[in-house]
C-alpha positions in Angstrom: 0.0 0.0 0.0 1.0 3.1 -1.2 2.4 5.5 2.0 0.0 9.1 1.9 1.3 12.3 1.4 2.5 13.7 4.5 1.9 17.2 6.2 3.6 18.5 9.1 2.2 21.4 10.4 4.5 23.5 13.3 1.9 25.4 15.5 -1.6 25.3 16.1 -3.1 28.8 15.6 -4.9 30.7 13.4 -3.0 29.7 10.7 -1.9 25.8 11.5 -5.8 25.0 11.9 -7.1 26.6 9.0 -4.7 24.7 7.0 -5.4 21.6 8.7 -9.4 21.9 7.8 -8.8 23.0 4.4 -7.2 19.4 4.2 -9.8 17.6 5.5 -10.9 15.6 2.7 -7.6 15.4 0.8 -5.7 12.0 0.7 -3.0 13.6 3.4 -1.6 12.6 6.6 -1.8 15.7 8.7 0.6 15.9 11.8 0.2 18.9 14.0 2.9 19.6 16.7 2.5 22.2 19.1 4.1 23.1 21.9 0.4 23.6 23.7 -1.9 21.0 23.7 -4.5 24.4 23.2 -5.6 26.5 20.5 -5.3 30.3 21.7 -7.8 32.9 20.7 -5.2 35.4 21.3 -7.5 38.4 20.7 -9.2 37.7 24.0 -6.2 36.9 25.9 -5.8 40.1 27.7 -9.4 39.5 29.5 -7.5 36.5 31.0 -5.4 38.6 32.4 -8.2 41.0 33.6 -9.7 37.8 35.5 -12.9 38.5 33.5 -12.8 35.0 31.4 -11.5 31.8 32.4 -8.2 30.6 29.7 -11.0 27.4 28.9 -13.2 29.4 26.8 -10.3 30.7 24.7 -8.3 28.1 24.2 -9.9 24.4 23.6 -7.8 21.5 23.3 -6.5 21.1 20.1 -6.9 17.4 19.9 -10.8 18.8 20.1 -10.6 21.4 17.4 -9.9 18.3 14.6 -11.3 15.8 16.4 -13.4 14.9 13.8 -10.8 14.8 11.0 -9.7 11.7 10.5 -6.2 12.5 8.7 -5.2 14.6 11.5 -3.2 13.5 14.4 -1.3 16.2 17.5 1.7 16.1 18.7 3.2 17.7 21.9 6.1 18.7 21.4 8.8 21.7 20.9 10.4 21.9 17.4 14.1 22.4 18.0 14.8 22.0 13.9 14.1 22.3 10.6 15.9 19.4 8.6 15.4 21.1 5.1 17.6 18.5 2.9 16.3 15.1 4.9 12.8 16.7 4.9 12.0 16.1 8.9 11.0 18.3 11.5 13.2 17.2 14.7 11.1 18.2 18.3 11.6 17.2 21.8 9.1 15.1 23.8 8.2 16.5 27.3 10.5 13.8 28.4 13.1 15.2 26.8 12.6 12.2 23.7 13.4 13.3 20.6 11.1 13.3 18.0 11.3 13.0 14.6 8.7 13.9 11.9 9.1 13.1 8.2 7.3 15.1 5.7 6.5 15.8 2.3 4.9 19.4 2.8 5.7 21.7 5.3 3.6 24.4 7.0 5.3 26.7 9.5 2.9 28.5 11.4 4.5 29.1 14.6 3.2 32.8 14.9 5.1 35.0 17.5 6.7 35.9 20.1 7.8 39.2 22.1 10.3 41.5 20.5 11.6 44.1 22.7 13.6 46.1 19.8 16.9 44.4 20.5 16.4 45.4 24.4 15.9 41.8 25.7 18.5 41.3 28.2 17.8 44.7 29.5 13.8 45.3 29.3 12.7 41.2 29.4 13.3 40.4 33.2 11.5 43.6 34.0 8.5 44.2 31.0 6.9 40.8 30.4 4.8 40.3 27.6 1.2 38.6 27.0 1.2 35.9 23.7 0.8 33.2 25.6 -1.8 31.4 28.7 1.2 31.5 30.8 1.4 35.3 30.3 -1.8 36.2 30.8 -1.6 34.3 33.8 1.2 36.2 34.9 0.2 39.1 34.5 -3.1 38.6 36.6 -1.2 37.3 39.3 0.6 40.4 39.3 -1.6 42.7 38.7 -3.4 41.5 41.8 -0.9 41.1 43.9 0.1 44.7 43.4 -3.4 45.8 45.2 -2.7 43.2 48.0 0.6 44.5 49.0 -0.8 48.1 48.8 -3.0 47.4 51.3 -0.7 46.3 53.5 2.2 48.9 52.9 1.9 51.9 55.3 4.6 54.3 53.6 2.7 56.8 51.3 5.3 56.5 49.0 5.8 52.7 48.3 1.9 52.6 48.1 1.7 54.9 45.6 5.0 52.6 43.4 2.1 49.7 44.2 -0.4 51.2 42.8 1.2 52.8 39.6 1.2 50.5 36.2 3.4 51.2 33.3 2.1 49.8 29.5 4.7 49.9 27.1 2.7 50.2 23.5 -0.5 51.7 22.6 -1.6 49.4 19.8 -4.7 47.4 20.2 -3.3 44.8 23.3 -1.8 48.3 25.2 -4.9 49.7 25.3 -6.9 47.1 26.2 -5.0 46.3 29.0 -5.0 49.8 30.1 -8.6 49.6 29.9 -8.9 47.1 31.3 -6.8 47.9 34.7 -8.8 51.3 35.0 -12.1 49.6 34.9 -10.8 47.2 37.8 -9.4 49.8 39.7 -12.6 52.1 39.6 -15.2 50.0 39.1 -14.6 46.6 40.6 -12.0 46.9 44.0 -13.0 50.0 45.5 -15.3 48.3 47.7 -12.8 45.6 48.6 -9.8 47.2 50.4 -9.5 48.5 53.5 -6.7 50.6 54.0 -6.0 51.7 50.1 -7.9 54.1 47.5 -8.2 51.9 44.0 -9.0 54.8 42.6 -5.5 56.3 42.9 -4.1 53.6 40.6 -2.1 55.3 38.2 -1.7 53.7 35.0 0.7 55.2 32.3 0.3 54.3 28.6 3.2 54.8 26.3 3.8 54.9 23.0 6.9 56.0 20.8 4.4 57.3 18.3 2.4 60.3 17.9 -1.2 58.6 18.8 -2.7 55.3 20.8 -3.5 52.9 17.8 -1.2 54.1 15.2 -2.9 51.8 12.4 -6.1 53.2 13.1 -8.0 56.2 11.5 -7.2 59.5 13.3 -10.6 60.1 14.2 -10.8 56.6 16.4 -7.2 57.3 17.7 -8.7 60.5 19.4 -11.7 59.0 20.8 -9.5 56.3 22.2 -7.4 58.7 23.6 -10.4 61.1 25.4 -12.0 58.0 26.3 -9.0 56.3 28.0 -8.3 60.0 29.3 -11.8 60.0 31.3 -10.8 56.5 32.6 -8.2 58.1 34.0 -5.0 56.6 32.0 -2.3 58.8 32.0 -1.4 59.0 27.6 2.1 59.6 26.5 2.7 59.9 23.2 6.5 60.3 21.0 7.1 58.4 24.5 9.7 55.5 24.9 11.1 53.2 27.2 15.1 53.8 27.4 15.7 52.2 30.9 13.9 50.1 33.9 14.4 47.8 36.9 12.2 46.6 39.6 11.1 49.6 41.0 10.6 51.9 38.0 11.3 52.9 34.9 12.7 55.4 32.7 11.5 57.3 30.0 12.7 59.7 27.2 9.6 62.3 26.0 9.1 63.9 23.0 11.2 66.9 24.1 14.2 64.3 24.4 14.4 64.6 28.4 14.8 61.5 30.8 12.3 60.7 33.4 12.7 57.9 36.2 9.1 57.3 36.9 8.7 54.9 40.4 6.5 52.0 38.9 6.2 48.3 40.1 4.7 47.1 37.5 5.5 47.2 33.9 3.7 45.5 31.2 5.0 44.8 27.4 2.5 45.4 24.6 5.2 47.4 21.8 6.4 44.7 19.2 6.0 41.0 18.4 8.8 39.0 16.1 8.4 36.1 13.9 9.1 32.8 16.0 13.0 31.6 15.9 11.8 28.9 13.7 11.2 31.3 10.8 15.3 32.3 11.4 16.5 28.3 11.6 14.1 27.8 8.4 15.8 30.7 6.7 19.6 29.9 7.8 18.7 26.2 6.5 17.7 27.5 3.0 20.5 30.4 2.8 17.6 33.2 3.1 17.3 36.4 5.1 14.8 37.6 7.4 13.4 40.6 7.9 14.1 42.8 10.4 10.9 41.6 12.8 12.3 38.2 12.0 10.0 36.8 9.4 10.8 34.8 6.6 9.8 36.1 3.0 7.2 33.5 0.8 6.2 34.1 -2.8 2.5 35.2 -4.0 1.3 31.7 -2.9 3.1 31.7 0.2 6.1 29.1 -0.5 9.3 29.5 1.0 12.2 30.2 -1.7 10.2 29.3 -4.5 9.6 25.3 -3.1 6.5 23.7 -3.5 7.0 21.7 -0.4 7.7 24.4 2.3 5.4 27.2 3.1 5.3 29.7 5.9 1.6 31.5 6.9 0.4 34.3 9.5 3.2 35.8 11.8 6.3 34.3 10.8 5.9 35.0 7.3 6.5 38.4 5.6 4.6 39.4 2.6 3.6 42.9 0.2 3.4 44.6 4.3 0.6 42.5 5.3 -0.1 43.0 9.1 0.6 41.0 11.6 -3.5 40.0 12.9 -5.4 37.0 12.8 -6.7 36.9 9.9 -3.9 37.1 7.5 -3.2 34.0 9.1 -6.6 32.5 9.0 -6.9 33.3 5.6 -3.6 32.2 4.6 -3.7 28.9 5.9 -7.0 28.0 4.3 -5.0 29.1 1.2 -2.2 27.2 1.2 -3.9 24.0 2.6 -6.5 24.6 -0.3 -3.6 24.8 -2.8 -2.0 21.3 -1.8 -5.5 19.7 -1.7 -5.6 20.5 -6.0 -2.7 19.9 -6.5 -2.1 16.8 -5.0 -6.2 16.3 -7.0 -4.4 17.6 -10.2 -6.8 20.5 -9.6 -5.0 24.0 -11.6 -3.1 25.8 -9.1 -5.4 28.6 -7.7 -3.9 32.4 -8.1 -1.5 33.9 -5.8 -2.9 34.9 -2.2 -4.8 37.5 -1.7 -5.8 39.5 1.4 -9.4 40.4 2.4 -9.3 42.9 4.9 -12.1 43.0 7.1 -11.1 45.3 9.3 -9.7 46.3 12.9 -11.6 47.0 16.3 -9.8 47.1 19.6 -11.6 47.3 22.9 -11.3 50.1 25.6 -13.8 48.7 28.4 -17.5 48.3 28.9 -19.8 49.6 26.1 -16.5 51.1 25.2 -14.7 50.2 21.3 -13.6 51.4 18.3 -13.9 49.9 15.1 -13.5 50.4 11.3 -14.8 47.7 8.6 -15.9 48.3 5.0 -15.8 52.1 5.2 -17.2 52.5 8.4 -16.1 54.0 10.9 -17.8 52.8 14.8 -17.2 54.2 18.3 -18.8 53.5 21.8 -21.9 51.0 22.0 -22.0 50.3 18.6 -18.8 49.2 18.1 -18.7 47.2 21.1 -21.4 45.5 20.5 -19.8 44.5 16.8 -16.5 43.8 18.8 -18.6 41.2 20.7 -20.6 39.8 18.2 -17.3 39.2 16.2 -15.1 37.7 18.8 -18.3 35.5 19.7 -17.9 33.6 16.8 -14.4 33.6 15.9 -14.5 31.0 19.2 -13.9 27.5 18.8 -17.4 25.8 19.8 -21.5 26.4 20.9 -20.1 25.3 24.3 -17.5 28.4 24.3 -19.6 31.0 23.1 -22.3 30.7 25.0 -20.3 30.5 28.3 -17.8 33.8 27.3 -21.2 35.5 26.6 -22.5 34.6 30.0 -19.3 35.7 32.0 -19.3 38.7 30.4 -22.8 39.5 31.1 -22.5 38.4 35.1 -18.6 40.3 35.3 -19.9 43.4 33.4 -23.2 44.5 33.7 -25.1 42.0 36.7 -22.3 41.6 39.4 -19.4 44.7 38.2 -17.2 41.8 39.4 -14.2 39.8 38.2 -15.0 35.9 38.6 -11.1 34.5 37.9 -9.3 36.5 40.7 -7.5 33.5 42.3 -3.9 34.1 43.8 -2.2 32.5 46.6 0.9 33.9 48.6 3.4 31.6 47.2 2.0 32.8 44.0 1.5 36.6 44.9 5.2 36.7 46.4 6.5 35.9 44.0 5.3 38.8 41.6 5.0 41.1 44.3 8.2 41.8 45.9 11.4 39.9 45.8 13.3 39.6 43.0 13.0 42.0 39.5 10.4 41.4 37.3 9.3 38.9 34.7 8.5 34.8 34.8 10.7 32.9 37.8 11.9 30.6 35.0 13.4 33.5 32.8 15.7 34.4 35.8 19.1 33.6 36.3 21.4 35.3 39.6 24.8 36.9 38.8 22.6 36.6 34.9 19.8 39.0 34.3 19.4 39.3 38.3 22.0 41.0 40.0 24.0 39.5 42.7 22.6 40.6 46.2 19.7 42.1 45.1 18.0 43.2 48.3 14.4 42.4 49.2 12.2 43.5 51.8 8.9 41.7 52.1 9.6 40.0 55.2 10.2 43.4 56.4 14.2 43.0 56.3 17.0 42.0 53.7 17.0 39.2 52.1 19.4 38.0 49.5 19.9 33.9 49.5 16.0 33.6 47.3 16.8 36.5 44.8 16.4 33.7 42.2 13.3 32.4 43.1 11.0 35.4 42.5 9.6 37.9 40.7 8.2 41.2 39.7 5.6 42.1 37.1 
């Protein structure tokens, strides 16, 4: 019996599952390795951080997603390599196993990852990112934690470093976050502390450009900005990070002056980059990448002109297509269309082209902007598109139907956050000791100095520097 064509497809997003169900009734074996067992909705990742939905409804198992595809099998796994000239994609097992998967087409949609403008040693331990369930998690941890040791802290001072939040990047994710940490600060703690004002959160949104959502019309961009204004989110603009460790960060304005702004919490949100993969892809086949890290394709997204390699959504780069879901949607339904006629001896289809549907962001409640189709939404109008939208880009009746019920008991029955779980191994750990970023990023003597000092068992403490963190 004859062996099938083989597909491996690196990543399960936007773009890996679209090309995996445009395969669905071609005479392929699909392999899709992941190093998630999930597929992300990434749009609604920062309400995971804003403990308004629970990481479930936004990223179903992946096994689940082509469950019902009968040429499609998942692997767990982290791609290490890209053997181009034995055609095999080498990964390692949670066990540390290697393993090794053959193929006959490739599809690399591996997305992105943080990209901190060649800063990473100095802005990464301090500045994490959101792109993943771990981040979002993160961040809510520390976002939380920051209130809880607030209310405890009885210098005016170091409450008020608690209680200030510093968003690098006022694209669509900056500002939802910022939105979203105004709305919990005036809307749903107040009644909860004690011995601290929510209220007096300050939460700084920068940007290195000239407006909040620089792809966005102008006439959006300033009702994002008077709306996030009247939240109470403090907007600079021509604004950018030069310089920041645990306890603040440092800023150069448009009028080229440094300011050292006490902050305990500092959120990324200002670039993405193409995965590593796209780079070991490209060094393989004696390509460049771009400066975001993406590797070029053709019109019908191959990879140097192959017809057995092809790169969609975030780790490609092609004619300036943005970096948003769905190019990648789109793209993988393309290319997993074109292998199904060609491997039917169907005429190859016309080189890809983008449909651009348009671009919304959220600011809170009842609050969003949106432009599709020549249209131009603000407020209630285009929130309620924004929902509608995001409703059914989820995976699954199941999903919808509970998103659209925690939204409706956090946002307009209860004004409450359901998903605010931390504990105090878990808040000390973002809180205080150490200098900012995911425990397992941090190395001491590396990117944590040697004797940092600490001080949340109200004394010194240097011997668990390494252990913690700060968001």
């Amino acid at each position: 019996m004859a062996q099938r064509h083989r597909v491996v497809i690196i990543g399960g997003g936007f773009g890996g599952i679209n090309a995996a169900h445009a395969l669905a009734k071609a005479d392929v074996d699909i392999t899709i390795v992941d190093r998630t067992n999930h597929h992300l909705f990434q749009p609604l990742l920062y309400q995971v951080a804003a403990g308004i939905l629970p990481e479930g409804l936004i990223a179903p198992a992946i096994r689940r997603v082509v469950g019902g595809q009968r040429n499609c099998q998942v692997a767990l796994a982290e791609v290490r390599e890209i053997d181009v000239e034995n055609k095999v994609v080498i990964a390692r097992e949670p066990d540390t196993g290697e393993l090794r998967l053959p193929f006959d087409t490739l599809i690399l949609a591996a997305g992105a990852t943080h990209s901190y403008f060649g800063n990473e040693e100095k802005f990464a331990q301090f500045a994490p990112g959101m792109k993943t369930i771990e981040d979002a998690r993160y961040l809510r941890d520390g976002i939380l934690a920051k209130y809880e040791m607030a209310e405890l802290e009885t210098d005016p001072a170091e409450k008020k470093r608690w209680l200030t939040f510093a968003i690098i990047g006022a694209g669509p994710t900056g500002v939802e976050l910022a939105g979203q940490i105004a709305e919990l600060a005036h809307v749903v703690l107040p009644a909860d502390y004690r011995h601290v004002d929510t209220k007096a959160t300050r939460i700084l949104l920068l940007e290195g450009a000239p407006s909040v959502l620089p792809p966005f019309h102008k006439k959006l961009q300033k009702w994002t900005h008077n709306k996030l204004t009247k939240m109470g989110v403090e907007i600079r603009t021509n604004t950018l990070a030069v310089d920041m460790d645990r306890i603040s960060i440092t800023v150069k304005g448009p009028d080229g002056k440094e300011e050292v702004i006490p902050c305990r919490t500092r959120i990324w949100a200002a670039g993405v980059q193409g995965s590593p993969l796209a780079r070991n892809l490209a060094d393989k086949l004696g390509i460049e990448v771009d400066r975001a890290g993406r590797i070029p394709v053709g019109p019908d997204c191959s990879v140097d002109g192959r017809d057995d390699i092809y790169a969609v959504g975030d780790v490609m780069t092609l004619d300036n297509l943005p970096g948003v879901a769905q190019v990648a949607m789109q793209q993988g339904k393309y290319v997993g269309q074109l292998l199904a006629d060609r491997l039917s001896g169907k005429p190859k289809p016309p080189p890809f082209k983008y449909f651009d549907k348009g671009s919304m962001a959220t600011i809170g409640y009842k609050a969003a902007v949106a432009e599709s189709f020549g249209m131009k939404l603000t407020g209630l109008p285009a929130f309620g598109a924004w929902a509608f939208i995001h409703i059914m880009y989820l995976v699954g009746w199941g999903n919808r139907v509970g998103a659209m019920y925690t939204w409706a008991r956090a946002q307009v029955f209860s004004k409450n956050r359901g998903h605010r779980i931390i504990t105090f191994d878990g808040a000390k750990d973002v809180a205080h000791r150490g200098v900012g970023g995911p425990v397992e990023k941090q190395e001491l003597g590396v990117n944590v100095p040697l004797g940092t000092p600490t001080t949340l068992d109200g004394h010194n403490a240097h011997s668990e520097v390494d252990k913690t963190s700060d968001t």
